[in-house]
N, C-alpha and C positions, 0 to 999 in steps of 0.2 A: 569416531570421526575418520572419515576417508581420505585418502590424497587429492579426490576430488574436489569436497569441502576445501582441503587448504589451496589449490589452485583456486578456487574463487576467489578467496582470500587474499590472493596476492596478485591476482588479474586486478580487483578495487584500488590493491596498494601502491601497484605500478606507477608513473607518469604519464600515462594516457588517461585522456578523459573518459575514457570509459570504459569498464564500467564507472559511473558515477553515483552520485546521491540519487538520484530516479530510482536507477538499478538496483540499490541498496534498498530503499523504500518499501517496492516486490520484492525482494527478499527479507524485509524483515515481516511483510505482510504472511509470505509464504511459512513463518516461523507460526505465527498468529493461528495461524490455519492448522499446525499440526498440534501445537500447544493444546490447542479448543477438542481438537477430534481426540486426544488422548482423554482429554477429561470426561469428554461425552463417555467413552469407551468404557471408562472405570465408572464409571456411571451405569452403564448399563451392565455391568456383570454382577452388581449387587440388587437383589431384591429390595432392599432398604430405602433404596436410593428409586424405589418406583415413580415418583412425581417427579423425577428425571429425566425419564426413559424418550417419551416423545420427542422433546424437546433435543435429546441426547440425540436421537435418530435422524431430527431432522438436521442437525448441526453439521453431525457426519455427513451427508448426505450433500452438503454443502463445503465442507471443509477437504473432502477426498480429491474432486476436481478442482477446488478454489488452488491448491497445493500446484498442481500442473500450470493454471492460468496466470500463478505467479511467477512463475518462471518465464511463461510467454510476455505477459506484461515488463519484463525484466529487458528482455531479448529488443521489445519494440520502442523500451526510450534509450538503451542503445544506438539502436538504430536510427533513431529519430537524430539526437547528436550528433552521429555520425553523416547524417544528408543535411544539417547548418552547417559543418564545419568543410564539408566536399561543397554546398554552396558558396561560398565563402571564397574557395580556392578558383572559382570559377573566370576566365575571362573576362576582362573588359579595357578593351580595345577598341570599340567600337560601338555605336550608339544601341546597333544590333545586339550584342553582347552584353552590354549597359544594363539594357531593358531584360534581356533573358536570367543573368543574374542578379537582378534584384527582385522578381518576379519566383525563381526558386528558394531566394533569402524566404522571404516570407511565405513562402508554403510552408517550408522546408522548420521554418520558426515553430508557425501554426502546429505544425506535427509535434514538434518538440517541447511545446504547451500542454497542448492533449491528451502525450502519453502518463505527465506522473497526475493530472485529473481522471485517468481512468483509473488509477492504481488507488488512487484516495474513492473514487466511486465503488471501486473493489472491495475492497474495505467496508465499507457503508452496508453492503451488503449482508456482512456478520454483525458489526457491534452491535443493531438494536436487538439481538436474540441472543447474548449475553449476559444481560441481566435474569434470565428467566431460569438460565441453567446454573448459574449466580448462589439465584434463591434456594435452587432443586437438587444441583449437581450431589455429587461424592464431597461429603465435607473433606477427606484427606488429600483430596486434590486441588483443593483451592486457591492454594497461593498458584498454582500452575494455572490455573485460570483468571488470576489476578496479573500474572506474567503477560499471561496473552493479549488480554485487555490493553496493558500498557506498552506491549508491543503493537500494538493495531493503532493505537491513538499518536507512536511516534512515527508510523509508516505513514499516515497521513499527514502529520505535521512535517516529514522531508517535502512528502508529493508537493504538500502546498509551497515550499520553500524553491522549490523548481519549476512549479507552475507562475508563481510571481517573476524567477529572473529572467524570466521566457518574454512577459508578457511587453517590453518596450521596445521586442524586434517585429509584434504585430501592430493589425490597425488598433484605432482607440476605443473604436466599437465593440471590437472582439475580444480584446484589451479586457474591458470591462466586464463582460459577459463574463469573462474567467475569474476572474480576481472576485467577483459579487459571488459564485459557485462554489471557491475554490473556501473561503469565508466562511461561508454557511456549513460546509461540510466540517470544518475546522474546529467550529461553534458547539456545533449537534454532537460531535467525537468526541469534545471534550468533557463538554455533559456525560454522556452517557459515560465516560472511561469513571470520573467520579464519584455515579452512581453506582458502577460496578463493587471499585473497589470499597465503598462506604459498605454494601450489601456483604462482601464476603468477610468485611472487617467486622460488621457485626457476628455474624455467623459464626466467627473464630473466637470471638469475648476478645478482641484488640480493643475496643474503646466502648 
């Protein structure tokens, strides 16, 4: 671990809001991402492990730039926070200003909904090719793949948690739209994180 690593660490810890729980979220996604690519990796350096190897390939393949876009996604619900909370501070003195900032409230909301649903959409992207590498991967790496799993399944259980306190500064319509997406994604996470770990606990002789 770098001093860099611990400056995150204590950027989250601070009194500003942000980084926050979003940000956390992409970076625990971002963990997710490197956990999965190691295993692929041990995966692929053993012949043994050949009904791996695809699966293993294609994971990397996904997991190498998923690591970068975590980071982005990280930066953008910062960001998003930080233009409700500059909304917020905005004028209103006048009917003109009235209207201007309540008009960037809710953009400004919208954004700040969005960003931890992309980070759970992110996500979505790995967990259903999880189980495959599950069944196939390097049995010595397992629980590091059982890590991963339930690192990905609580990255999207933050997003959704920041996607709901978002949702009563938008309209009701859109409101909805999120909260029914954010659900589903939640649902399918969950599933599949239990199938995982059912598969590599068989695999182990755990139960």
């Amino acid at each position: 671990m770098n001093e860099g690593y611990t400056s995150v660490l204590r950027s989250i810890s601070s009194k500003t809001p942000t980084p926050g729980g979003g940000a956390v979220a992409a970076l625990i996604l971002s963990h997710s991402y490197s956990l999965t690519s190691m295993v692929a990796k041990l995966t692929l350096a053993r012949e043994k492990w050949i009904n791996g190897h695809e699966i293993s390939n294609k994971l990397i393949s996904i997991c190498e730039p998923g690591i970068e876009e975590s980071m982005v996604l990280a930066r953008n619900d910062c960001n998003a926070f930080d233009n409700v909370m500059n909304a917020y501070k905005l004028a209103k003195d006048s009917h003109e200003e009235i209207t201007i900032r309540k008009k960037m409230i809710l953009k400004s909301s919208l954004e700040a909904t969005n960003a931890p649903l992309q980070i759970a959409i992110a996500a979505m992207k790995l967990f259903p090719l999880l189980p495959e590498l599950a069944k196939n991967g390097n049995v010595n790496a397992l629980t590091d793949l059982a890590s991963a799993s339930e690192l990905l399944y609580s990255s999207i259980y933050i997003a959704s948690l920041n996607v709901k306190i978002n949702i009563d500064s938008i309209t009701e319509q859109e409101g909805m739209k999120f909260f029914n997406e954010i659900n589903h994604i939640l649902d399918k996470s969950k599933n599949l994180n239990n199938d995982i770990q059912h598969i590599i606990f068989k695999r182990l002789e755990w139960h």
